[in-house]
N, C-alpha and C positions, 0 to 999 in steps of 0.2 A: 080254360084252355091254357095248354102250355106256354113259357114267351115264346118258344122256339117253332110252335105250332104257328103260333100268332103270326110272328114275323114270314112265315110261307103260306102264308093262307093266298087265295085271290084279292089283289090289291083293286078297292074300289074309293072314286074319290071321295072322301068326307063334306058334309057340307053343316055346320054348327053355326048359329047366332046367340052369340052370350047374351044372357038375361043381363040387362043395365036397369037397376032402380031409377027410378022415376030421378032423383037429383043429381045420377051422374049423369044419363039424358039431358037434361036440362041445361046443366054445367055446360057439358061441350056440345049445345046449340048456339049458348049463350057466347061461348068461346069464338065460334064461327063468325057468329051475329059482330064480336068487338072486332076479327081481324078486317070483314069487308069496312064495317064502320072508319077504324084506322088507314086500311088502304083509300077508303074516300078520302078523307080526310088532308090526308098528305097529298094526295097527286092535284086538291083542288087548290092545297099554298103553293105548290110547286109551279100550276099551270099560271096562276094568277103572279104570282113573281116572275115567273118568264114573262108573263105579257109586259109586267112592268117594265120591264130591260130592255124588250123590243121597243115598246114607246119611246123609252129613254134614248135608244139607240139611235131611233128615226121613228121622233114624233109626228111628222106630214102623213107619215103614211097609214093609209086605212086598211086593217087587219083584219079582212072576212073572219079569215081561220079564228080570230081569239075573240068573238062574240061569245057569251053566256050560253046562247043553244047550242051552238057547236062542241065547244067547251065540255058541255056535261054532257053529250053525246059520245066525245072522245071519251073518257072519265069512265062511262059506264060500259065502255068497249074496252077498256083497257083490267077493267076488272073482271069483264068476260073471258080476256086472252089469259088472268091469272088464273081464274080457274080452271083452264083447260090443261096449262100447265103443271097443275095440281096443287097450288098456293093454298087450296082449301079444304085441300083430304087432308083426315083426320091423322095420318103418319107427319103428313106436312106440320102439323100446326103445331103436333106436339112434339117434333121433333128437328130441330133447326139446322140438322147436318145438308148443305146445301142448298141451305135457304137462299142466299143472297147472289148465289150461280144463278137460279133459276129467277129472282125477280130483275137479274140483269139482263137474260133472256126475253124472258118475257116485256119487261119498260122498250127493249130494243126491237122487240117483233112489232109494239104498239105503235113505235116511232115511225119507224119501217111503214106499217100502211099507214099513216096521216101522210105519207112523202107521197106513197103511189096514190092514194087517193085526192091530195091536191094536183098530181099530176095528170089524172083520169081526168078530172072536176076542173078544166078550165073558169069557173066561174069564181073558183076559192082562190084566196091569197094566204101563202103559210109562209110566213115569215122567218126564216132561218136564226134568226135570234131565237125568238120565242120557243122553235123547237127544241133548239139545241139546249138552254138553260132548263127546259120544263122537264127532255129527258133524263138531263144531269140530276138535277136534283129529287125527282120522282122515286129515280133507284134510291138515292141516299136517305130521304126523309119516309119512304117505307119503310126499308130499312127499320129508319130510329122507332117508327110507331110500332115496329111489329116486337121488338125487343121490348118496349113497353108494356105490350100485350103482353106478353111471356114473362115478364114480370108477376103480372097478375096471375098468369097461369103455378109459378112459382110458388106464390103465397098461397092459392088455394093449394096448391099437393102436401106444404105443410102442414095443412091442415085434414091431410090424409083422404082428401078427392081427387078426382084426374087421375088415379092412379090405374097401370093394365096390370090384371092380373098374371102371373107370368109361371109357367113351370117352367124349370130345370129337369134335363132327362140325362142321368148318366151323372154314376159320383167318381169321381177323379179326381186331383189335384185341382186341376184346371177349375172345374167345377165352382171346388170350395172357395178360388180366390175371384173368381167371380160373383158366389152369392155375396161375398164379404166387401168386395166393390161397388154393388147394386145397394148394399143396405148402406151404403155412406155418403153413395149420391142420390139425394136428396130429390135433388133436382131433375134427376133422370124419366121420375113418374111410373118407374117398374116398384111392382111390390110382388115381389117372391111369396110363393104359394107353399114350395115347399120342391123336393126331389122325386121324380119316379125312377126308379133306378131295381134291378134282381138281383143284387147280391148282397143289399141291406134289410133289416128286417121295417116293415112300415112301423114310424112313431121312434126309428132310432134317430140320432141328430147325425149330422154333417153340416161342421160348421155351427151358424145361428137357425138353420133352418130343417126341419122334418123332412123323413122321407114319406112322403104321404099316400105311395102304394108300387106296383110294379109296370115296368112297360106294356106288360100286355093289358094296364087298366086303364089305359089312357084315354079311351073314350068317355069311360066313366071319371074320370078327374079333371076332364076336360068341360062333363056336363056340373058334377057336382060345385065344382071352384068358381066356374064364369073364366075359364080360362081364355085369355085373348092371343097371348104370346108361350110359345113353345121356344127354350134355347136348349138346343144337343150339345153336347159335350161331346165331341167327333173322337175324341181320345178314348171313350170309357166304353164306345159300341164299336162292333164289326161291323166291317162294309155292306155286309148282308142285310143287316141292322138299321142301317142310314140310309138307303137307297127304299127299305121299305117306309119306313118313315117317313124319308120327301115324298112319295108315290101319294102317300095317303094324307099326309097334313100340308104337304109343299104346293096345292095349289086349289086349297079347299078355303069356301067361303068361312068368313070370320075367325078364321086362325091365322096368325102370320107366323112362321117358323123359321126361326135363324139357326145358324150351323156356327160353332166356335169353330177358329182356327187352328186351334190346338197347340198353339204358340203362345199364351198369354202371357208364360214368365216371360217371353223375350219382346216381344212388339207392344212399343206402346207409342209407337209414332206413325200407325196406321198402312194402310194397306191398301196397292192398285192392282186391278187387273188389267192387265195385260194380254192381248193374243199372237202369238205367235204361229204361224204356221195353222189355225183356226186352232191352235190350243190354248185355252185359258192358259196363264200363268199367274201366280201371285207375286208383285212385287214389292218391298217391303221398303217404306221412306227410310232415309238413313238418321235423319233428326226428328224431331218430336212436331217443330213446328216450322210450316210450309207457309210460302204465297201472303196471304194477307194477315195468320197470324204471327210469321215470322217479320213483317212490316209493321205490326204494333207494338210487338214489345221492345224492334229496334227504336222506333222514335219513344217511345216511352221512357226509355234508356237515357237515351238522347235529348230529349225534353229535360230531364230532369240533373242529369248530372253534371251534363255545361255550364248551366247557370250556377249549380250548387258548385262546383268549383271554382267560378269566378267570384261569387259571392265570397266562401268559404277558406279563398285563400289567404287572408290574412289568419285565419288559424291554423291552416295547414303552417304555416309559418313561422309559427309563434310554438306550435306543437314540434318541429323539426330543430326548431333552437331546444327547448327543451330538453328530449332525448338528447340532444350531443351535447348539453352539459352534465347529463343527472351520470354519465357513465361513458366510458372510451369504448370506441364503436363504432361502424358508421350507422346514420341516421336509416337505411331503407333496407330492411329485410326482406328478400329474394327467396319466395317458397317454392319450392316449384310441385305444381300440380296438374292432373289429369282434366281436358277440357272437351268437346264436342268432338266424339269420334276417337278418343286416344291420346286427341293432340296432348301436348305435355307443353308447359307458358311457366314462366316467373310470376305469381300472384306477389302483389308489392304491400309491403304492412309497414310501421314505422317498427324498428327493433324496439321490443319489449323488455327481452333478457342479457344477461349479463356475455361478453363472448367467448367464455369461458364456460359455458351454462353443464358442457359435458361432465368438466373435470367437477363440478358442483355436486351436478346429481349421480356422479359416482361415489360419493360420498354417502348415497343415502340407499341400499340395495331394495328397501321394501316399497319408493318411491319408483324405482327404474320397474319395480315391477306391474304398480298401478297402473303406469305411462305404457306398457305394451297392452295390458288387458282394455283400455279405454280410451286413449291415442289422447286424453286431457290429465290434468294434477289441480287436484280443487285447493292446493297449499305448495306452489310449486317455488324452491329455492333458487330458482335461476332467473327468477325476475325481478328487473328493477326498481327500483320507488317509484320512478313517472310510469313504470313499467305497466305496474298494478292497476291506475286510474285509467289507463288508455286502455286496459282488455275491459275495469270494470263497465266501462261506458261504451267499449266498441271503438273508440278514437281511434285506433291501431289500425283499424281497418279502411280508414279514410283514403288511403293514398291508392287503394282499390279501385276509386273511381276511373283513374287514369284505365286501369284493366278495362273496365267496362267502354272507356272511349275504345279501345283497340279493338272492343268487339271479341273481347276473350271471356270477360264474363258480364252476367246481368245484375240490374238493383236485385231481383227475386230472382229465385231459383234454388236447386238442392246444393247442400256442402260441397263447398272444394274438398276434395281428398288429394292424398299423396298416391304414386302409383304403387306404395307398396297397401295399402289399405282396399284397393278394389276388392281383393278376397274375401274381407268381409259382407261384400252385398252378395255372397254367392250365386244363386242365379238372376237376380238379378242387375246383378255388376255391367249389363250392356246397355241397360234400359237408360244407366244411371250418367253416359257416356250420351244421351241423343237430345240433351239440353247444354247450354253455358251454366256452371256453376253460380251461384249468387254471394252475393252481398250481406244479404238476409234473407230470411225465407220460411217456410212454414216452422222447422224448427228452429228458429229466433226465437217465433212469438211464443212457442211452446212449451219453454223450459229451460231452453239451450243447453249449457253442460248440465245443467242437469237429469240431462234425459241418457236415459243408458245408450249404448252405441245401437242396441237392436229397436228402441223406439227411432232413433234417429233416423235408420234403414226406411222405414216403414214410414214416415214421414213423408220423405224424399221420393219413394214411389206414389205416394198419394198426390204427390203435388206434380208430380209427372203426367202422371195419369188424368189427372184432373185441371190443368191449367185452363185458364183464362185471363181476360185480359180485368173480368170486376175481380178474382183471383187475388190479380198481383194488386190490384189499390189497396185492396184488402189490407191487403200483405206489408204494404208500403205504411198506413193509416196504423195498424199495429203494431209496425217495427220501434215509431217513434217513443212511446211511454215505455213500452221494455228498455231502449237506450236510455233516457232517463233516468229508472231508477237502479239502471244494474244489475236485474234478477235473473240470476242463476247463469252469472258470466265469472269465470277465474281462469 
């Protein structure tokens, strides 16, 4: 059958269940079996440390509500209310986008009836201490177990189980920067099957991955592969195209089917919908990181830089005398750079070069011309003798901290640039605009000058795209031996 035949045939719905071997079954029973275990776990330190604080509170008083049978009564109701809210479908568990929305929901619907139910149940005493501390901490100490769990979920996908099997339909651009995004997170648990796509021939590449036949074989790749996940590429098909598509796999058993947005050079900071007038709309975050992940990495910031400048300021001290003896000049070089959204800030370094540094390197025409192809000089004339020691260790960069107190820039994050350098991230030059520039950051630990300006590009969207908050320790925990020893700084 032709695709074009295919695509107009009578849409009927699909209904597919992927063969799972007996030990990916297993796995993700096993998976289910540790999240309730973990959720027991924690809501039963959580209940029992609120009883404590009640007692503590107002030890005379006798606390029906926080006996042992009532207790695990609540406990095994409260792990019922999780899974209705779906805390335990297998999208849930293996996927955390919203997780912590929903177990605050949910801890607060459980709280919610112990109130009306002490209320109903004249015979029970619920203690507003005990409630209040057992719901506080329930949310949080879930939380930590369920991140534990997903740990372990982690280690096994290393080891290439937990994985969905996923096609790709439609070769486009878009496409290719998503297979090449899927295969470097890790962690994600997509393992690409390969492209169905009618305008490549099957077994040509796109990308690291095969086209492994045409759209109108999709039933059949669908049965062959154990496909679990279908992702369209909205860009590479007609409407005609898509509409048949969702008809037939958008609400068919054991397939889930996602649509790209056909935006991916530009959006890496996520997407709401919105209705207006009952019309959807998409609305696009203007920063990378929202709500509670933009609240960690500020105290993270903050955690760490206060103390290391009080600590740290007798060397900033000692480094500031320095400089303004080794050479005339003032001690604080003023960069100014592109920040979150455009803004443009003074980035503060201690001066390295001499202030003269122009009339120098016009002296030297095949250097001026390094310095435009690669915006670095691995042998650069215009820098001082304290000059040298402070890029090769990074020192130069200390008086950055202050930036970071102002909330201009982060410990981690991608390179500050100048605004005339945005040209260089070409399409991607917005993405690169919806974080605070860093301090250090994946390409520190990477190479640093020594990586050509297009690894560096490519870097700095990976770490966009992929932040977190174990990310940046990461990040933090590596930055230190690269200072150290000075590789691949000039």
């Amino acid at each position: 059958m032709e695709a074009k035949q295919w695509v107009n045939h009578s849409i009927q719905t699909s209904i597919y269940q992927p063969i799972q071997s007996r030990t990916e079954q297993l796995l993700r029973n096993l998976i289910v079996v540790l999240f309730i275990l973990s959720d027991l776990l924690m809501m039963t330190l959580a209940f029992h440390i609120g009883k404590v604080v009640a007692m503590a509170v107002n030890p005379a008083m006798t606390l029906d509500g926080t006996n042992n049978t009532y207790t695990v009564f609540i406990i095994l109701s409260w792990i019922v209310i999780y899974g209705i809210a779906g805390l335990y479908g297998r999208r849930r568990l293996f996927n955390n986008a919203h997780e912590f929305r929903l177990i605050f929901q949910a801890t607060t619907s459980g709280a919610l009836a112990i109130i009306f139910v002490g209320y109903m149940w004249q015979y029970t005493v619920i203690d507003r201490w005990w409630l209040m501390v057992a719901w506080g901490l329930s949310f949080l100490m879930v939380g930590l177990g369920r991140s534990g769990v997903r740990l372990i979920i982690y280690l096994i996908r290393k080891r290439g189980h937990l994985l969905v099997p996923t096609l790709l339909v439609g070769v486009s651009p878009e496409s290719y920067y998503l297979g090449e995004q899927f295969a470097q997170s890790k962690s994600a648990g997509i393992r690409i099957v390969g492209f169905a796509d009618d305008n490549l021939r099957v077994g040509a590449k796109w990308g690291n991955f095969p086209v492994v036949g045409s759209i109108a074989q999709l039933d059949e790749l669908i049965r062959n592969h154990n496909i679990e996940e279908i992702i369209i590429s909205t860009g590479s098909l007609d409407q005609e195209q898509l509409l048949s598509l969702f008809k037939r796999y958008g609400v068919a058993q054991g397939i889930n089917l996602r649509l790209t947005s056909g935006l991916f050079e530009m959006i890496t900071t996520g997407v709401k919908v919105e209705e207006i007038a009952s019309v959807p709309l998409a609305h696009i975050n203007k920063v990378r990181l929202t709500g509670t992940a933009r609240l960690t990495k500020m105290l993270t910031d903050y955690f760490i830089t206060i103390p290391g400048l009080i600590i740290g300021s007798p060397i900033l001290l000692a480094l500031a005398i320095a400089v303004k003896l080794d050479s005339p000049g003032p001690i604080i070089h003023r960069r100014r750079v592109v920040g979150v959204n455009g803004k443009e800030f003074d980035a503060f370094k201690f001066r390295t070069m001499y202030v003269n540094g122009d009339e120098i390197l016009a002296q030297h025409p095949d250097l001026q011309a390094e310095l435009a192809r690669n915006h670095k000089l691995k042998d650069d004339p215009r820098i001082t003798r304290i000059g040298n020691v402070l890029r090769k260790y990074s020192l130069d960069e200390l008086p950055q901290l202050f930036n970071v107190v102002r909330q201009e820039m982060s410990l981690i994050g991608p390179r500050m640039i100048a605004p005339n350098e945005l040209a260089k991230y070409n399409q991607w030059d917005v993405n690169l605009l919806t974080m605070r520039p860093g301090i250090s950051g994946l390409w520190q630990v990477s190479g640093r000058s020594d990586l050509t300006y297009e690894e560096r590009v490519r870097l700095d969207m990976y770490y966009i795209r992929n932040w977190s908050f174990g990310l940046d320790l990461s990040l933090i925990a590596r930055t230190i031996p690269v200072l150290l020893f000075g590789k691949g700084a000039y």
